[in-house]
N, C-alpha and C positions, 0 to 999 in steps of 0.2 A: 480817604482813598485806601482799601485795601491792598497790602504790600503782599507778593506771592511767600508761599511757606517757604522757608531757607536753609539752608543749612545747619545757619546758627540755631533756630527755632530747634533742629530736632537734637543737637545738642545739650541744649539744655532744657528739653523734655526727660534725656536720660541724663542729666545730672540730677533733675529734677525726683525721678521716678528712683533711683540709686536710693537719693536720700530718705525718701519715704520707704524705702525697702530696708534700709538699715534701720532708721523707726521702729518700725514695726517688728522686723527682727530683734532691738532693744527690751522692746514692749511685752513681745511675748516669752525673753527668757529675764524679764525685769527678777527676777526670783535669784539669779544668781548672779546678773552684775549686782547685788546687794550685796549678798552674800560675802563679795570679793572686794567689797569698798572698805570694811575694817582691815584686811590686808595690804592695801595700798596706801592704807591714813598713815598707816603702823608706818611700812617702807619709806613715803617720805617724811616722816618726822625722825624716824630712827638711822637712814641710810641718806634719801637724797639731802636733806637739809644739812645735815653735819659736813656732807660732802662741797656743798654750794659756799656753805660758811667757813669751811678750812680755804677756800679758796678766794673766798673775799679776804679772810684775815691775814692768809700769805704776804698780802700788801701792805698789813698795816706793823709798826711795833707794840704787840700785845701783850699783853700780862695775864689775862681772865679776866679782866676788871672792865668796867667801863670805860677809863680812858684808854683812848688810843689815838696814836700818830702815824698817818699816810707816810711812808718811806717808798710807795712804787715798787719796783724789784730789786731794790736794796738785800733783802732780806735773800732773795736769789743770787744775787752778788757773794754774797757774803757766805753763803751757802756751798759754791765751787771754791773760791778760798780760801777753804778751811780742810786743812790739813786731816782735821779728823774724820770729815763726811769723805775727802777723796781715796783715806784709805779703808775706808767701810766699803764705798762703791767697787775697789777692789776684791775686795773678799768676798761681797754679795755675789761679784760677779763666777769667782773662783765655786762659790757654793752652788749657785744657780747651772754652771755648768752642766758641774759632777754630780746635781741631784737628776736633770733632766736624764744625763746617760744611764742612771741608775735605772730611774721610772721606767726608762725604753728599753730596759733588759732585765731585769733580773723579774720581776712581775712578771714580765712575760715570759720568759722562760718554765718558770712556777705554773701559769699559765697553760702552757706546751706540755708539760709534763702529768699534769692531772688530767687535762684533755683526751691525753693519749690512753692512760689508763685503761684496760679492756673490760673491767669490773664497774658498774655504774656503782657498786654500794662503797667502795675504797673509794674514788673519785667524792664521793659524800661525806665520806670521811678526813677524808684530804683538805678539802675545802675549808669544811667545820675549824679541821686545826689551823687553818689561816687564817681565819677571821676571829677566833677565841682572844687572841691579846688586843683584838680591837676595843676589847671591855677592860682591858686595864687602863687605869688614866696616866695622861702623859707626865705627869709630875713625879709619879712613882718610877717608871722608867728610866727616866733621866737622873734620879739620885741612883736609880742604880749604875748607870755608867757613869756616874761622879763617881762610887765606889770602887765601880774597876778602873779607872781613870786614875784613883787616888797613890801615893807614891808607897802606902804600904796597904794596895787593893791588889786584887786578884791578876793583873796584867801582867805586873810587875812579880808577884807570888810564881806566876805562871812560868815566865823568864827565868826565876831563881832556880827554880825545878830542873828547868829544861839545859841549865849551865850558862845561861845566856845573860847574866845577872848585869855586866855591864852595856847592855840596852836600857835595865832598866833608869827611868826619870818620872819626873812628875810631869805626866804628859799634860793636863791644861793648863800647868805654869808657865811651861817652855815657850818661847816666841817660834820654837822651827815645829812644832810638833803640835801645837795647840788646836791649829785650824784642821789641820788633818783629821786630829780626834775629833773633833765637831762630827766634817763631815761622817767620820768612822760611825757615829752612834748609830741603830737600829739594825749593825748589820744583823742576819741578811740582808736586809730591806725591806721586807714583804710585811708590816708593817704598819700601820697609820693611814698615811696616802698611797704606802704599797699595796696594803691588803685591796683600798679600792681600787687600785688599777688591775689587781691582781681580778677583781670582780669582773671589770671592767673587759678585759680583754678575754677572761672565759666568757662570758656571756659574747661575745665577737665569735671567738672561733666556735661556738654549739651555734652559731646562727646562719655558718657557712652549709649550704647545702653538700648533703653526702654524698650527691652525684658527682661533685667535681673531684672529690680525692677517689671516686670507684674508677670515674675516665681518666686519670693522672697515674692512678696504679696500673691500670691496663696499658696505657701507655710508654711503662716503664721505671716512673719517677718514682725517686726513693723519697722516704719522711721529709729528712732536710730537703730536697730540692722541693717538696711540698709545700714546704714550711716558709721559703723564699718566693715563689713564683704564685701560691695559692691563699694561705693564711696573713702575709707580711701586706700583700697589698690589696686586699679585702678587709684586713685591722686597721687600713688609714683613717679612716674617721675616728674607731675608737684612739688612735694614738694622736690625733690632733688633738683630739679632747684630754688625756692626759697631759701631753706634754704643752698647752696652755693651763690648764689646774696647777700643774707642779711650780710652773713660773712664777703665777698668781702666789702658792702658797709662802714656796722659797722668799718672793723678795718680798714679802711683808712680813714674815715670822720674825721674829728675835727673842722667843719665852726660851728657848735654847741656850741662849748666850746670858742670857737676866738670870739663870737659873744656875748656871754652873759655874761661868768666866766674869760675869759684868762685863764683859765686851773686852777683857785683860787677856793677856798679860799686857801691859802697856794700849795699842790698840789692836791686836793680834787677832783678835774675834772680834770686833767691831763689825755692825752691819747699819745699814739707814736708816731701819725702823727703830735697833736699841738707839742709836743717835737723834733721834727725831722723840723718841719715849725720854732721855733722859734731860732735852733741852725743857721739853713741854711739861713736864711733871716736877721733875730735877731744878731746874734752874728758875722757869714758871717763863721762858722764852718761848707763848703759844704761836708769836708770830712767825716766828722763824719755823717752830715744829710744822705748823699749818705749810710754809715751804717745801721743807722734806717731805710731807704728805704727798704735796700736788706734783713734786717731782715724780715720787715713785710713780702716782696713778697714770702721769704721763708715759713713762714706760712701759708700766702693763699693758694697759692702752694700745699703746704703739706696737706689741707686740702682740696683742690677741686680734689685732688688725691685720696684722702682717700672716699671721699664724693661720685664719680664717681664710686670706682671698689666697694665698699660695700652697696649701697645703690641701689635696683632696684625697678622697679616697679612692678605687678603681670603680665604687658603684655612682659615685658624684661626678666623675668624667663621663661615665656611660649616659647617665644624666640630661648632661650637655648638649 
């Protein structure tokens, strides 16, 4: 007996028809999912795997070796009770702050000020010179503010000069002074991760249409209130996007602290990653490192989560 045609039937006509239409879509740009399968063998051999496998080994007590012993989340235990990771989590925290306030201003400010320029060929030139120290590497840098850092560097030289000579100290010895200088390195800031943001947020405001600052100026508005009401929330994307990168960079870096402090004076510069670099390498405690690992990712995580569904821009709500 013939059953009449259904609903379900044309359902899954077009799940049917979808699939063949993705097929053949496959089919006919076969050329370049090819092309993009060496890129993804690479990623998870080099990215997802390491990342799967710190997270199985988080469980076990490892060495590198073959043997290993299931402890569960022992090693997570063990992790929050320890005096040294809670006072790195401190200071990561203290860094991560005061880098994200940094990224959200002073970039953009640089930003603001080259933008504004009346001269396209200055503005070119402007640019150039922010991004030039981007081709210095970072290891050279950083021995240079080891240098002026140092108790008979330039800081301190500078103090002597100025009559101020009892300020001077050896500021990455000191426990009150040490983390400051940390955060101190690269001022200005414009920078490293500054310079991109500093890219970052020009290419934001040249993408804001000119009509809106010609009807904001007919209408009275001065620069700053332009700058608040026109530019700040038409950059929300671009500043969601910085200030998740800066988070990202912040709480995983520690080549800062390995390079200048070893995470000293005592635990003064301590951060998660030189704590999780010196158990894993240092000690040869991978299972535990593999822990701090999956900590940290849990946080980034959590916050480029958070960061994504609460954070829009004024063209992402129009959107809506």
């Amino acid at each position: 007996m013939l059953r009449p045609f259904s609903t379900l039937d044309q359902k899954g006509e077009k799940i049917l028809s979808k699939r063949d239409s993705l097929l053949r879509l496959v089919c006919k740009n076969k050329f370049i999912y090819i092309s993009l399968l060496p890129t993804f063998v690479l990623l998870i051999i080099f990215r997802y795997y390491p990342a799967f496998s710190a997270l199985y080994h988080s469980l076990f007590e490892w060495r590198g070796v073959r043997t290993e012993q299931f402890v569960g989340f022992a090693n997570f235990v063990e992790m929050f009770k320890d005096f040294e990771f809670q006072t790195s989590l401190k200071n990561i925290a203290i860094i991560t702050v005061t880098r994200v306030m940094i990224s959200l201003t002073f970039p953009l400010l640089a930003a603001e000020l080259t933008f504004n320029l009346r001269n396209l060929r200055t503005q070119y030139v402007y640019r150039t010179m922010f991004v030039v120290p981007m081709v210095v590497p970072v290891i050279v840098t950083l021995l240079l503010w080891g240098f002026i850092y140092r108790p008979d560097g330039l800081l301190n030289a500078i103090l002597e000069a100025l009559g101020l000579g009892y300020l001077c100290r050896s500021w990455l010895g000191n426990f009150n002074t040490a983390l400051p200088a940390i955060i101190f390195i690269g001022f200005p800031w414009i920078a490293g991760l500054g310079t991109f943001a500093y890219l970052i947020y020009l290419a934001g405001l040249q993408a804001i249409p000119e009509s809106l600052f010609e009807a904001s100026t007919l209408d009275g508005a001065t620069r700053i209130q332009q700058i608040f009401s026109i530019d700040i929330p038409l950059l929300m994307g671009q500043i969601k996007l910085i200030l998740i990168l800066t988070i990202i960079v912040v709480v995983q870096s520690y080549y800062i602290q390995l390079v200048l402090t070893e995470g000293g004076p005592g635990y003064a510069t301590m951060v998660p990653g030189l704590h999780m670099y010196y158990n894993t390498f240092s000690y040869f405690r991978m299972g535990y490192g593999c822990a701090v690992g999956t900590f940290l990712f849990a946080i980034i995580f959590t916050l480029t989560v958070i960061n994504r569904r609460y954070i829009r821009s004024a063209v992402e709500f129009e959107a809506k």
